[in-house]
C-alpha positions as a Markdown table, in Angstrom:
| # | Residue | x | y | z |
|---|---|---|---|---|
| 1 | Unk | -100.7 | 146.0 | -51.8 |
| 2 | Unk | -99.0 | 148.3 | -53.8 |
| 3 | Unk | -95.1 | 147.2 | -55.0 |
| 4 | Unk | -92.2 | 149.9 | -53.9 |
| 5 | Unk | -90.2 | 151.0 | -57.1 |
| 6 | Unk | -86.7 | 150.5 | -55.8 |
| 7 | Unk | -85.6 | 151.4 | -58.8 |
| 8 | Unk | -86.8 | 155.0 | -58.7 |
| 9 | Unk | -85.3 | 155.1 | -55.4 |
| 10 | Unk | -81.9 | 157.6 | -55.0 |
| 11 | Unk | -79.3 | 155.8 | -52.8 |
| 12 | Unk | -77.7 | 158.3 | -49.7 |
| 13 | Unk | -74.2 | 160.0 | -50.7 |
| 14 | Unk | -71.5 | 158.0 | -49.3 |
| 15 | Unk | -69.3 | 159.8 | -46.7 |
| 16 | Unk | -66.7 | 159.9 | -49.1 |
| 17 | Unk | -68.3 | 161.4 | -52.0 |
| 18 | Unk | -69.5 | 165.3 | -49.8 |
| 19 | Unk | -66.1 | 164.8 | -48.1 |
| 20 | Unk | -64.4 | 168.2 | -48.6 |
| 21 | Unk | -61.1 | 167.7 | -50.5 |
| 22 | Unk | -58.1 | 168.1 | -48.8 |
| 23 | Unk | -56.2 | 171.3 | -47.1 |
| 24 | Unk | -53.4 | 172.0 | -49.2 |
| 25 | Unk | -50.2 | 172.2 | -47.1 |
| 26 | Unk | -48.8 | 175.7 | -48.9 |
| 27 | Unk | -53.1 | 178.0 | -48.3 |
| 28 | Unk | -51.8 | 180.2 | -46.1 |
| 29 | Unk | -54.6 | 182.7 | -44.6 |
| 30 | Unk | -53.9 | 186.2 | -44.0 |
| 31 | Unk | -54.8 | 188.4 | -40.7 |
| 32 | Unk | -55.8 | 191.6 | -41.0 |
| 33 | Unk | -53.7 | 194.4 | -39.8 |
| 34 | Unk | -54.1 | 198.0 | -38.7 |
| 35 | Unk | -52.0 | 201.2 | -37.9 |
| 36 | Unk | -51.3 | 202.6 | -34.3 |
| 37 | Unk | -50.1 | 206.5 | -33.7 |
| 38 | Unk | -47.3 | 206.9 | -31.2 |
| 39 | Unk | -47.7 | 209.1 | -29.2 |
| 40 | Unk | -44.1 | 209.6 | -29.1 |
| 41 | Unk | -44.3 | 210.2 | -32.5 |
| 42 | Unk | -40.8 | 209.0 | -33.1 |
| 43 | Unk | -39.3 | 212.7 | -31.7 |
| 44 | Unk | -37.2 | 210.9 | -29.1 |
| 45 | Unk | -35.7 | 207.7 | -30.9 |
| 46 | Unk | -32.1 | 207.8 | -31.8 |
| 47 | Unk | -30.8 | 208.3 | -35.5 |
| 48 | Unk | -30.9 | 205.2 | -36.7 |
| 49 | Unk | -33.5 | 203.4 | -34.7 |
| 50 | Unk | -36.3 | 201.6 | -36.5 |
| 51 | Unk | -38.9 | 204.2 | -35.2 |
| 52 | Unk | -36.8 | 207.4 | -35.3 |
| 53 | Unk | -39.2 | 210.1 | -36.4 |
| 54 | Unk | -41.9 | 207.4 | -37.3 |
| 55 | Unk | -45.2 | 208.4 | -36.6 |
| 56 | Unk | -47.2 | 205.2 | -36.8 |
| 57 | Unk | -46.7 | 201.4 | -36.5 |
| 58 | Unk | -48.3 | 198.6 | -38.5 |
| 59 | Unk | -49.4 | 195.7 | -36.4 |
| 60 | Unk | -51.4 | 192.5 | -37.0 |
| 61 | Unk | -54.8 | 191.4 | -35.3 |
| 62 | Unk | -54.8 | 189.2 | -31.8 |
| 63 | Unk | -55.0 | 186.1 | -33.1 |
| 64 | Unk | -55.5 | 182.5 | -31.0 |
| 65 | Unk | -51.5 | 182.5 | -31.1 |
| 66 | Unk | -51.2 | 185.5 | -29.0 |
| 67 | Unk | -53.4 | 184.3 | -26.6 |
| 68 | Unk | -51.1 | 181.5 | -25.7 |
| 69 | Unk | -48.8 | 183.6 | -25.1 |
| 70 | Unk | -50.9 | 185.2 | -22.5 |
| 71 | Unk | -51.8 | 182.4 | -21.1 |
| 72 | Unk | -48.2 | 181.1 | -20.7 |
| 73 | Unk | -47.2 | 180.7 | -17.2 |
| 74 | Unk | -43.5 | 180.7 | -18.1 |
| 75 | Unk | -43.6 | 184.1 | -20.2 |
| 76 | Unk | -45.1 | 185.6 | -17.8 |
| 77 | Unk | -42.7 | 184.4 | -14.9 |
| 78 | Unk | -39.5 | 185.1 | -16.8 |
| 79 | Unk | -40.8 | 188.9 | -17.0 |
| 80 | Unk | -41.4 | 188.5 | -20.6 |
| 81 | Unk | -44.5 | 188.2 | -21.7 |
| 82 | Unk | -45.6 | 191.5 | -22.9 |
| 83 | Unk | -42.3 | 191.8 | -25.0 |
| 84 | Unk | -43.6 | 188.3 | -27.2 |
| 85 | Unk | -47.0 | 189.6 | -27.5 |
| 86 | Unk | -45.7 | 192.7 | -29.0 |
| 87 | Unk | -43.3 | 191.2 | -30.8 |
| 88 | Unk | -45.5 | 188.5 | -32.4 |
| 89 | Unk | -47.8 | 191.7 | -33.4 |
| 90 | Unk | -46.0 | 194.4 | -35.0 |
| 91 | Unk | -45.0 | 194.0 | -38.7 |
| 92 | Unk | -41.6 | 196.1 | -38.8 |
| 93 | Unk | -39.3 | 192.8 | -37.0 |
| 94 | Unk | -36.3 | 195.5 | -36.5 |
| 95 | Unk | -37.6 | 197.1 | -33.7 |
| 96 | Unk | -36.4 | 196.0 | -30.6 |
| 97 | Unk | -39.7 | 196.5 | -28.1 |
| 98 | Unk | -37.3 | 196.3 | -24.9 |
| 99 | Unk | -36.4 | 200.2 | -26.4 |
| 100 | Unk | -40.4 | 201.6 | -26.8 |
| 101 | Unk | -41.2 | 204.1 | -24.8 |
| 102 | Unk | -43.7 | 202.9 | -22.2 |
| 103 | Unk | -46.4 | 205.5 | -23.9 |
| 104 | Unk | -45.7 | 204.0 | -27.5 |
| 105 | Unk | -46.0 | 199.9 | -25.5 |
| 106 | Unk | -49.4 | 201.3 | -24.1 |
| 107 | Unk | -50.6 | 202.5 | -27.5 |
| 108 | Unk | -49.7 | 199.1 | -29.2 |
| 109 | Unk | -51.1 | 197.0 | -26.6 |
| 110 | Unk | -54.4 | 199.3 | -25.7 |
| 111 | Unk | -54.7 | 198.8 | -29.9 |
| 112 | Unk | -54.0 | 195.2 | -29.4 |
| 113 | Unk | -56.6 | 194.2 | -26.7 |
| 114 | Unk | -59.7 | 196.4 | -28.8 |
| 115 | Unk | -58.9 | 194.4 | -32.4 |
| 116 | Unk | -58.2 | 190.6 | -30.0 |
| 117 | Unk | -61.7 | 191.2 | -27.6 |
| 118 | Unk | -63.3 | 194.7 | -28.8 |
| 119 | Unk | -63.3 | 197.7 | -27.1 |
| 120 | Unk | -66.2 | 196.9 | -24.3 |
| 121 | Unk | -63.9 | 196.4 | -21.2 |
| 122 | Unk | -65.9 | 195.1 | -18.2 |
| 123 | Unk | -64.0 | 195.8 | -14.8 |
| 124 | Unk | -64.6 | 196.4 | -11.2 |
| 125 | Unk | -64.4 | 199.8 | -9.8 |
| 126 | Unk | -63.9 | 201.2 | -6.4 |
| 127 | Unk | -66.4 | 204.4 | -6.0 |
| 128 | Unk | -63.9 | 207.1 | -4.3 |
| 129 | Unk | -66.7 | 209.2 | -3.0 |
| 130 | Unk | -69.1 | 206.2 | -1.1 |
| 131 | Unk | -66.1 | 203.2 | -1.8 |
| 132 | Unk | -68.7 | 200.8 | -3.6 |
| 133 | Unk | -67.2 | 198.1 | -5.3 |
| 134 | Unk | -69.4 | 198.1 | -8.4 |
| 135 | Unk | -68.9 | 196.0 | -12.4 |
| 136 | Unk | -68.4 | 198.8 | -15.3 |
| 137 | Unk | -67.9 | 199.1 | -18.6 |
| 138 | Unk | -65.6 | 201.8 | -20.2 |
| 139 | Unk | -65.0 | 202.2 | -23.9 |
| 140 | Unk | -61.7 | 202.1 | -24.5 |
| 141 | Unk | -62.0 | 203.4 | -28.1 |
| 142 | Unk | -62.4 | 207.3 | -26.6 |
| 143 | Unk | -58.8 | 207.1 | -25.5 |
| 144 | Unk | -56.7 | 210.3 | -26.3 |
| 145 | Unk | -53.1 | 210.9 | -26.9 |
| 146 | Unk | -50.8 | 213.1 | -24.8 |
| 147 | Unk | -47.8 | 213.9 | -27.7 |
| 148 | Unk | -46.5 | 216.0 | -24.8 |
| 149 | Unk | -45.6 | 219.0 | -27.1 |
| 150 | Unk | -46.2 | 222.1 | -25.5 |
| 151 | Unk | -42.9 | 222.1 | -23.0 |
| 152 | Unk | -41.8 | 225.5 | -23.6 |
| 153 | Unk | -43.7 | 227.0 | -20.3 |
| 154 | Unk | -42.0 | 224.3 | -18.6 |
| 155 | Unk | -39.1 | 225.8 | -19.0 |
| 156 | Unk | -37.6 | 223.2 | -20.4 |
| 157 | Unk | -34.9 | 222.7 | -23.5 |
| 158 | Unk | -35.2 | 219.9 | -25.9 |
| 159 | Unk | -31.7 | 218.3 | -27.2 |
| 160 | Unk | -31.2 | 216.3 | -30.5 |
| 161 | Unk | -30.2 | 213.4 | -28.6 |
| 162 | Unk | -34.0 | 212.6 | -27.7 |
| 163 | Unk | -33.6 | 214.8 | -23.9 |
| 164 | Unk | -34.7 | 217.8 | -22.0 |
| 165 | Unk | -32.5 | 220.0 | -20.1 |
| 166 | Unk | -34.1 | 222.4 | -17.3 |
| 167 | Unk | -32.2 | 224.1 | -14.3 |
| 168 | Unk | -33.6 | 223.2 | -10.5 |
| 169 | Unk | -35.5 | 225.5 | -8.6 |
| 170 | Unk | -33.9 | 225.0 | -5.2 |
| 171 | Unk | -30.4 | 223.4 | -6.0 |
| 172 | Unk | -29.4 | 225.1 | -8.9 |
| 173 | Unk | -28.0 | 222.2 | -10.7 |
| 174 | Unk | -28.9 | 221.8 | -14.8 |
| 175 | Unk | -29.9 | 218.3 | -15.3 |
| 176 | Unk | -30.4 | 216.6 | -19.0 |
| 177 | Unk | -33.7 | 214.1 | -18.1 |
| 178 | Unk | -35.0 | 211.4 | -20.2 |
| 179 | Unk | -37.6 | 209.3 | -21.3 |
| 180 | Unk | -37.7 | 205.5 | -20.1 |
| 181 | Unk | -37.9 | 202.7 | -22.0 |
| 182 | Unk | -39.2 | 199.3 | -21.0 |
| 183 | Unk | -35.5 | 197.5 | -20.7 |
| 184 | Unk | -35.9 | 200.4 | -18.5 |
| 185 | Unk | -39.0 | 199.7 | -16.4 |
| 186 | Unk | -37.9 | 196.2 | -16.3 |
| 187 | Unk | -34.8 | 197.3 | -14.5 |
| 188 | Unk | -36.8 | 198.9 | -12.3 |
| 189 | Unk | -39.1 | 195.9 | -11.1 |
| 190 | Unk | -35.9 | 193.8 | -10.9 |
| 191 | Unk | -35.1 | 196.4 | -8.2 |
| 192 | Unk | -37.8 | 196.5 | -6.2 |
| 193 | Unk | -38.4 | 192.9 | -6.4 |
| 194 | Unk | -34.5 | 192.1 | -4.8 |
| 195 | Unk | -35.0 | 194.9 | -2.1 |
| 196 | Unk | -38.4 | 193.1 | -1.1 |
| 197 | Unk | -36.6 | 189.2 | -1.2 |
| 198 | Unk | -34.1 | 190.4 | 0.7 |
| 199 | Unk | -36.3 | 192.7 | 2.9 |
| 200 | Unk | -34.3 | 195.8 | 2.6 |
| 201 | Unk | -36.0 | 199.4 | 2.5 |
| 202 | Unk | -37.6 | 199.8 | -0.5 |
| 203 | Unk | -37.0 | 203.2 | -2.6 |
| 204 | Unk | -38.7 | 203.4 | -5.8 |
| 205 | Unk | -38.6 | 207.5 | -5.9 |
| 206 | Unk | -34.8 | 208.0 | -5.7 |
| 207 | Unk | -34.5 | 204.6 | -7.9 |
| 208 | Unk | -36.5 | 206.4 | -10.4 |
| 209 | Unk | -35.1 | 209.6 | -10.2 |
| 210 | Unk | -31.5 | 208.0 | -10.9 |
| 211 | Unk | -33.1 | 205.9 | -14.0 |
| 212 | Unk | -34.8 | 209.5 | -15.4 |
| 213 | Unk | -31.6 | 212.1 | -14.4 |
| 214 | Unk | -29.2 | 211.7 | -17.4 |
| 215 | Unk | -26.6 | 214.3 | -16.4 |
| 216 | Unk | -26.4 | 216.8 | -13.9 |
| 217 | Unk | -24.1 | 220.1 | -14.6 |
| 218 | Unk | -23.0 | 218.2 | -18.1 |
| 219 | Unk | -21.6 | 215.2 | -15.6 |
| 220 | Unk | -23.0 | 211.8 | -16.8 |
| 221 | Unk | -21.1 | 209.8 | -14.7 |
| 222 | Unk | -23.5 | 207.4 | -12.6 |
| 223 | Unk | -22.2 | 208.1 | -9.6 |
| 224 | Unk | -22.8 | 211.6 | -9.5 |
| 225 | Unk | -26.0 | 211.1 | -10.7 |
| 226 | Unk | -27.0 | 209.4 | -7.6 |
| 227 | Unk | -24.8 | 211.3 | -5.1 |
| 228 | Unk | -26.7 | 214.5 | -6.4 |
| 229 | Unk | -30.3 | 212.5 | -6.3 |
| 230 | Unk | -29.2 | 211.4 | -2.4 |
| 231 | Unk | -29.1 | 215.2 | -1.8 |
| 232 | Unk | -31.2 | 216.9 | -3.5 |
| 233 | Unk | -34.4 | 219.0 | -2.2 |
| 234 | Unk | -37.6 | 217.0 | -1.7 |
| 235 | Unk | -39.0 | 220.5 | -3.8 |
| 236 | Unk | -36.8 | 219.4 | -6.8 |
| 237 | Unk | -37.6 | 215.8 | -6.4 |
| 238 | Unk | -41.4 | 216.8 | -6.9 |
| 239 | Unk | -40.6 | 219.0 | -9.3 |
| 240 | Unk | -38.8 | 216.8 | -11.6 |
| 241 | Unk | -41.7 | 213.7 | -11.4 |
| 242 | Unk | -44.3 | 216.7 | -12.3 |
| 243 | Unk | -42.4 | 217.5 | -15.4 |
| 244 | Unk | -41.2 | 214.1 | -16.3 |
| 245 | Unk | -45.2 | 212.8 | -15.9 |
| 246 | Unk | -46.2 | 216.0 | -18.6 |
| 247 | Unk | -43.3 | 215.4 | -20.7 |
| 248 | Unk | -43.8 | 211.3 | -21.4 |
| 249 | Unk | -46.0 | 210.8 | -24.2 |
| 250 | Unk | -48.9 | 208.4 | -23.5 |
| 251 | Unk | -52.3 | 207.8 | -24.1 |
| 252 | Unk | -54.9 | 209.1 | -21.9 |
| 253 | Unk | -57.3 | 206.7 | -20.5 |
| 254 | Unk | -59.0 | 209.3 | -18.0 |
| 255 | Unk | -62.7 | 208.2 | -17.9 |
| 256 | Unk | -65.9 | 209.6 | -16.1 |
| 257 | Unk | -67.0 | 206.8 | -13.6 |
| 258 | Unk | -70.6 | 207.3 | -13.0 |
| 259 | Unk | -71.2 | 205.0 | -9.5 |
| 260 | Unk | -74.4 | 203.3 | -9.7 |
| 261 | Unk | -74.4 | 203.7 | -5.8 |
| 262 | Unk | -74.1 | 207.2 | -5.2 |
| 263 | Unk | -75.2 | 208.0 | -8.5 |
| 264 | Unk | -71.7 | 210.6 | -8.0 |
| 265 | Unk | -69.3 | 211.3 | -11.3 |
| 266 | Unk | -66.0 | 211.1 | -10.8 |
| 267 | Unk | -62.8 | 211.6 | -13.3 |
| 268 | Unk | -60.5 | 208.4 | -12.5 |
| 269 | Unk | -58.1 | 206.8 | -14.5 |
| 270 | Unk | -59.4 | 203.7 | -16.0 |
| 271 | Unk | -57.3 | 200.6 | -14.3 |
| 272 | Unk | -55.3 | 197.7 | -16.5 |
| 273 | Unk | -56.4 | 194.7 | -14.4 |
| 274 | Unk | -56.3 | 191.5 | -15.3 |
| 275 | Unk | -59.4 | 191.9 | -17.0 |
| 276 | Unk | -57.9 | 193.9 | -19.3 |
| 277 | Unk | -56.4 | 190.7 | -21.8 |
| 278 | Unk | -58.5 | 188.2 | -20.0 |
| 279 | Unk | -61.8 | 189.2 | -20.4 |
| 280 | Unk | -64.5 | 186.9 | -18.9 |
């Protein structure tokens, strides 16, 4: 019987000699960042704001951080969980997001959600034509941009305080308008939430008309703001939510939805669910 050589034989590495050497406490790694366009392209900040006349913002990936803050119950309780997500993600700390305008937010966050989980969104639509509820996929990388530019046919006048100033059709008046912001919006929900608690008549078309009406006849004064919105013509209170929806720059997210039922195309306006930032 032939002898084993155990001396030819190559004993197994120990654990400890193909451990990898230790993290170093100071390797930092470094996430990759890209540049959104405003819509708003800065026209309508204030001198002196972070973003006045600034085109573009720099802002980093999602990373795993960001998603616990969409996943935190609190955050999103307190109102505030969109405001930490943005804040955690854009590189310039001076700006203030409770002053964005809602169509700069939408750019950041649309820009947000395709570098954190790509730009495949899976959703469930609601077929207009035959109501099928149906799973789709848009591609939320053909977005456009409404810079909201072309105003003079509108007959409107733009200030160097950020605001437009137009005369009413039926009353007459000559009102300054104004973009919102989201301390703005927030205001808003806070609103409408109270009047449901406390199950008063809810009235989010004169609420909004107060919020968007600056000054009326060079009067900024709040409360003739709303005495004049109390009393003005439903024609001018159309009017002015026509305007103020072609004057707000935003992105457009207006897709073709081709129902698999019907097999019938239809232009819709592709819907931020919850599937939006929590994708399955």
């Amino acid at each position: 019987m032939a002898r084993r050589n155990n001396k030819k034989r190559v004993a197994a590495p120990s654990a400890e000699s193909v451990a990898p050497p230790p993290m170093r406490a100071d390797v930092t790694f470094a996430t990759p960042t890209e540049f959104v366009e405003l819509p708003s392209k800065g026209r309508f900040y204030p001198e002196g704001h972070p973003l006045h006349n600034v085109e573009e913002v720099e802002i980093r990936f999602m990373t795993a951080k960001e998603e616990d803050i969409l996943s935190s119950s609190i955050l999103l309780k307190k109102g505030i969980m969109l405001d930490r997500f943005i804040e955690n993600i854009l590189i310039d700390k001076s700006v203030n997001v409770q002053t964005l305008y809602s169509g700069d937010r939408n750019a950041i966050l649309l820009a947000a959600r395709i570098t954190g989980y790509g730009s495949d969104y899976d959703t469930r639509m609601s077929c207009p034509s035959c109501n099928t509820v149906s799973d789709y996929t848009f591609d939320l990388s053909e977005y456009g941009l409404n810079y909201a530019e072309e105003v003079e046919d509108l007959g409107l006048t733009l200030t160097s305080a950020g605001t437009y100033t137009l005369e009413m059709e039926k009353s007459k008046v000559h009102l300054e308008i104004r973009l919102l912001d989201g301390e703005d919006e927030k205001y808003l929900t806070r609103i409408t939430e109270s009047k449901k608690k406390n199950n008063l008549m809810e009235t989010p078309l004169t609420d909004l008309l107060k919020m968007i009406i600056a000054s009326v006849n060079g009067d900024d004064s709040r409360s003739t703001v709303e005495n004049y919105v109390n009393s003005m013509p439903a024609y001018d209170s159309r009017h002015i939510r026509k305007i103020y929806a072609q004057i707000n720059p935003n992105i457009d997210l207006t897709k073709n939805f081709n129902c698999p039922a019907c097999g019938k195309t239809t232009q819709l306006e592709v819907p931020l669910s919850a599937d939006f930032f929590w994708p399955k």
